[in-house]
N, C-alpha and C positions, 0 to 999 in steps of 0.2 A: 304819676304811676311809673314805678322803673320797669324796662321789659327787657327780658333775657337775648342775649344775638340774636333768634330766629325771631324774637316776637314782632307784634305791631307797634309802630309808635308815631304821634304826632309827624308829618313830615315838613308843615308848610310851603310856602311856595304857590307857585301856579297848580291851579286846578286840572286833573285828567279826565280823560272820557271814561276812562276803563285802567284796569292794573297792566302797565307797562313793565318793562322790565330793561333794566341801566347797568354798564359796567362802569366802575371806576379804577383807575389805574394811578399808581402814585410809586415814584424815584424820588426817594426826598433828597436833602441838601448833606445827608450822612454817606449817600450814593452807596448804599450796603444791600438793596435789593431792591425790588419790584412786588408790592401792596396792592392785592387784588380783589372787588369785592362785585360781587352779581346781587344787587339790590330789586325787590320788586315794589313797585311803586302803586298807591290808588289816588284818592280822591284825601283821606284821609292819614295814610298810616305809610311808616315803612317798614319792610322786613327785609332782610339781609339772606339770602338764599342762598351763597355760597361764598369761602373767601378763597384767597391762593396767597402764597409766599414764596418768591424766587429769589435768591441768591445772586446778584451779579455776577457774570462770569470775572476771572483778575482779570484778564487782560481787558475788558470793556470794562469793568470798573477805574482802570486805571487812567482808561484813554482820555475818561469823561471828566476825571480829576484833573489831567495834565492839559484838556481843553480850558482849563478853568484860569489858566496864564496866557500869554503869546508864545510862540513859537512855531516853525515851520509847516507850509505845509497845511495852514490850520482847516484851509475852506474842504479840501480832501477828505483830511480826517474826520472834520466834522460830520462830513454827508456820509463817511463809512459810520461811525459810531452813533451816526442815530439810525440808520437800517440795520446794524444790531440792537438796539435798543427799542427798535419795533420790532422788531423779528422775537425779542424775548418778550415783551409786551404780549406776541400774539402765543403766545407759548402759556403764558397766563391766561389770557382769554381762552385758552383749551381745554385747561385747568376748570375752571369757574363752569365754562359749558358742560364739562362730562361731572363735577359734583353735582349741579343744576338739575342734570340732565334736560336741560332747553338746547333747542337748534338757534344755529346763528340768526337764522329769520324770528326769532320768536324776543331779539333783543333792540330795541329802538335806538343805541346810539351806547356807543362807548366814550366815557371822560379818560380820554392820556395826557397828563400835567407835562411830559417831557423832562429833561433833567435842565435845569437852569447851567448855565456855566459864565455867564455875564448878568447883572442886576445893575441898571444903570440910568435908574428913573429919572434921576438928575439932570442927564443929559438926553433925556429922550426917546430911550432903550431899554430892552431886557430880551434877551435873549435863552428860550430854552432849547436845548437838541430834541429833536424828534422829528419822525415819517411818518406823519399822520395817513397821506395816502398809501404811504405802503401797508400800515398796519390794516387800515378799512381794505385791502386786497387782500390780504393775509388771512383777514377773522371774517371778510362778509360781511360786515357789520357796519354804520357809517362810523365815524368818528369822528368829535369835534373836541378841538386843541388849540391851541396859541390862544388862552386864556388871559392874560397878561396885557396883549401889546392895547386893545382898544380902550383899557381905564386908563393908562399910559400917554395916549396920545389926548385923553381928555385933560391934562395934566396932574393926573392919578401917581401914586407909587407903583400903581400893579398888584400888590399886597398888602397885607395877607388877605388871600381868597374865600378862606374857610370859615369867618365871621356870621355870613348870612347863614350858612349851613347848620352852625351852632344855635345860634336864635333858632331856626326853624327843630330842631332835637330837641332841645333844652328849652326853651321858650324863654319870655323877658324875663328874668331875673337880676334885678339892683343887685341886691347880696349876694350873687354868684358871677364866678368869673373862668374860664373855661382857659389853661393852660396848655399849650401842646411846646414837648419836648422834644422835636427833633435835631436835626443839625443847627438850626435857629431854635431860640424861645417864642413864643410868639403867645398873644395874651388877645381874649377876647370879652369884651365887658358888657353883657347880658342884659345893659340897660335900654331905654329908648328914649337914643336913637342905639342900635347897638353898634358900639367903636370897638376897636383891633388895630395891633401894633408890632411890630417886632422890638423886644427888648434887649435882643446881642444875641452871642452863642449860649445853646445848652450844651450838646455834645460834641458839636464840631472841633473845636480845640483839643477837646480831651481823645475825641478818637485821634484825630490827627498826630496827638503829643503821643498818646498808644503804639500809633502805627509805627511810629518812630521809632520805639525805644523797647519794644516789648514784640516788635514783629504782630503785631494780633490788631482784627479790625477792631475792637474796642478795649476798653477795660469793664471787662467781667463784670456785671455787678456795683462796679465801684470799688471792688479792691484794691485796687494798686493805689488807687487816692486814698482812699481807707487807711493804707499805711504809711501815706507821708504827712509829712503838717504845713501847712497855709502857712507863709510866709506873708506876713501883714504889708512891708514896706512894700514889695513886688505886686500885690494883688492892688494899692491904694494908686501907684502908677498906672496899671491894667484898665482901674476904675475911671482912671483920670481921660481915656480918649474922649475928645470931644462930641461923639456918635452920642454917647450914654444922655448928655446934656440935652441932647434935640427933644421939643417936643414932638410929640405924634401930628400927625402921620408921618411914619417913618415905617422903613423895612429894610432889611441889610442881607449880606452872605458871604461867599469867600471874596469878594470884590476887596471887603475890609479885613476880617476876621481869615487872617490865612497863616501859618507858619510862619511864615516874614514878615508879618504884624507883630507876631509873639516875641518873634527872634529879635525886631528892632527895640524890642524892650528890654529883653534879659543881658542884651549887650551893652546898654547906659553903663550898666552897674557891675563892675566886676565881683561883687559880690552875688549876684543873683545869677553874672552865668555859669556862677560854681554850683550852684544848689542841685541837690540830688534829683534826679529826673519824679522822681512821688514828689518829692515836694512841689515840683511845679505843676503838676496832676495835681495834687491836691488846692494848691492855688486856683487854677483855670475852676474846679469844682466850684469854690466860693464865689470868683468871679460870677461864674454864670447862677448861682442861688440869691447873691447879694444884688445884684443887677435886677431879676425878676423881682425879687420880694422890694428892691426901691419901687420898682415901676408901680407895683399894685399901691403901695400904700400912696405913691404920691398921686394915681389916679381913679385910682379907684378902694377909697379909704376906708369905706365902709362894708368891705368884703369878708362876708361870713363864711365862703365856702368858696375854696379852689379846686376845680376839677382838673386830672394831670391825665392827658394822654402823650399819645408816641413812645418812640423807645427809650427815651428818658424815665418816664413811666415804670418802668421794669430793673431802671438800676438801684440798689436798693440803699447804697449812700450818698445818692443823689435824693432819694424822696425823703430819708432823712433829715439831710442837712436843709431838706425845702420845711419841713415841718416845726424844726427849729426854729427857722429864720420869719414865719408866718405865724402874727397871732390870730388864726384861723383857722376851719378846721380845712384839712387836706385829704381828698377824697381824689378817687380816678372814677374815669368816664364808665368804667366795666361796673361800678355800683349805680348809674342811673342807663347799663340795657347797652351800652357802647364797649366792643372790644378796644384797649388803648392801641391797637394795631390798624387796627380800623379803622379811626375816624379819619383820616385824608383821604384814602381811597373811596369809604363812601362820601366824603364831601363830592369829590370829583363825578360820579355819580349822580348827586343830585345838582351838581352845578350844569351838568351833558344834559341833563331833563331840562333844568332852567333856560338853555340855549334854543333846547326845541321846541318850547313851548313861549319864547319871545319873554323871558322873566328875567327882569335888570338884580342882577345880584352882586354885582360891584357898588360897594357902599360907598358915597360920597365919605359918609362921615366916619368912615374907617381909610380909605385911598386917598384921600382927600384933592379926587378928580371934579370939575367945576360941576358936573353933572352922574346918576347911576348912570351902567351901562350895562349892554348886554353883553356876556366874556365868551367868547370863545368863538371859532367859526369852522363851520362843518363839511367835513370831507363824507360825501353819500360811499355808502358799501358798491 
């Protein structure tokens, strides 16, 4: 049965005594805002009681990008730009409390993902920015975070988080596969056992190549790609990085996928570092559509139905060119009861519950850590 934002829906997971209530908080890998969602929780069902939407400030969205290389200064900067980024966190949690109208006492644990600015599973690491205890001083609230490092040290990837979250919404479905478009792609396949992966970038590149050339956090829509044309030889080298090759479990981010990735490519070829800035927007476009659409069909071949969240979601010649390139039908999460805004922040939500209530939601056979684990670890209000 599909249910609208507010309704009830399947929640799975560990069982409650009574209706709880969770926030979730989510800075994705786009680093364009802070994703906020006041979920109330039972035995059975979820409902979604309030969301919020904040804008990064520049100068903190900028600092978190620029943490994302070496440079001076770094252990400073970092511990300033995550007490802004708790400090805006709690500013959302203000938000969610006065739509709710619930008191902080009346919330059981806040999910803060923090912004990633290192992913480095390989070597034993991932680091996201965030004050968790500052924020649980902030909001009154406990909060539980650093989600990541304990699949990690099982020798997990860390990622993606949001698989078990999906199963429990959506429940098993073989012929259904749950696609979220943020700064990464990342693909979740509805079977059992249910597996998740990251496939490359969706919109990281193209915002990035945006920012660049057009002054603007994204491209609109997909216009600017809209107007230029895929350059086949540029996008078959693009295709050609060795990442794309790995099997799963795998999950990636600006580690790989940065501006100077892109650039060491357009510069082989003097012919492609002439090409008009749309056209390489429009290339990265294909890039990141022909990338997912390989991954489904080489893994999940029997796919009837892609469900598309995040702000990918909302560009509209990106769901295009996805429809195109899939022989299957392409549907968002907002037709089975899910805002495409929404689903990480309430993943995070129900992952904060899963922590409190001891429920392993790190999927072996998605992180492909030796053992599940329990994610995250909690800072009391």
């Amino acid at each position: 049965m599909d249910a609208g934002p507010q309704d009830a829906h399947r929640s799975g997971g560990p069982p409650a005594a009574s209706v709880e209530h969770y926030i979730g908080l989510m800075s994705g890998t786009s680093t364009d805002g802070v994703d906020g969602v006041l979920a109330e929780f039972d035995e059975s069902a979820i409902r979604i009681a309030a969301t919020a939407s904040l804008p990064l400030p520049e100068a903190l969205r900028g600092e978190l990008l620029a943490l994302n290389a070496a440079g001076p200064n770094e252990l400073a900067r970092a511990a300033h730009a995550a007490n802004g980024l708790a400090d805006h966190y709690a500013q959302a949690v203000g938000q969610l409390l006065a739509a709710s109208g619930l008191a902080p006492g009346q919330v059981r644990a806040i999910g803060a993902h923090g912004q990633t600015v290192r992913h480095c599973p390989q070597d034993g690491y991932t680091l996201q920015i965030n004050a968790p205890a500052r924020l649980a001083e902030r909001a009154g609230i406990a909060v539980v975070a650093d989600f990541r490092s304990r699949d990690v040290a099982a020798g997990g990837q860390g990622a993606p988080l949001v698989p078990a979250f999906h199963a429990a919404w959506f429940g098993h479905r073989p012929d259904c596969v749950v696609l979220n478009l943020g700064g990464i792609a990342n693909l979740t396949l509805l079977g059992d056992p249910v597996r998740g992966f990251d496939t490359g970038p969706a919109n990281m590149l193209m915002d990035a190549w945006a920012q660049r050339h057009l002054e603007q956090a994204y491209d609109q829509g997909g216009a600017w790609a809209a107007s230029g044309r895929c350059h086949e030889g540029l996008l078959a080298r693009l295709i050609a990085e060795p990442w794309f090759g790995q099997a799963p479990p795998k999950s990636t981010g600006r580690d790989l996928f940065s501006l100077d990735w892109l650039h060491a490519r357009l510069s082989a070829n003097p012919q492609w570092a002439r090409l008009a800035p749309a056209d390489v927007q429009a290339t990265l476009l294909q890039l990141s559509v022909r990338t997912i659409a390989a991954a489904i069909a080489r893994y999940a071949p029997h796919t009837r139905e892609v469900l598309v969240c995040g702000g990918g979601a909302l560009n509209a010649a990106f769901m295009a060119a996805l429809g195109q390139a899939l022989p299957c039908r392409l549907a968002t999460t907002a037709e089975h009861g899910m805002p495409v805004q929404a689903v990480e922040a309430l993943a995070f939500a129900w992952l904060a519950r899963a922590h409190v209530h001891g429920h392993a939601a790190c999927l072996p056979a998605v992180t492909g850590a030796k053992h599940a684990t329990i994610a995250g670890c909690l800072y009391p209000a």
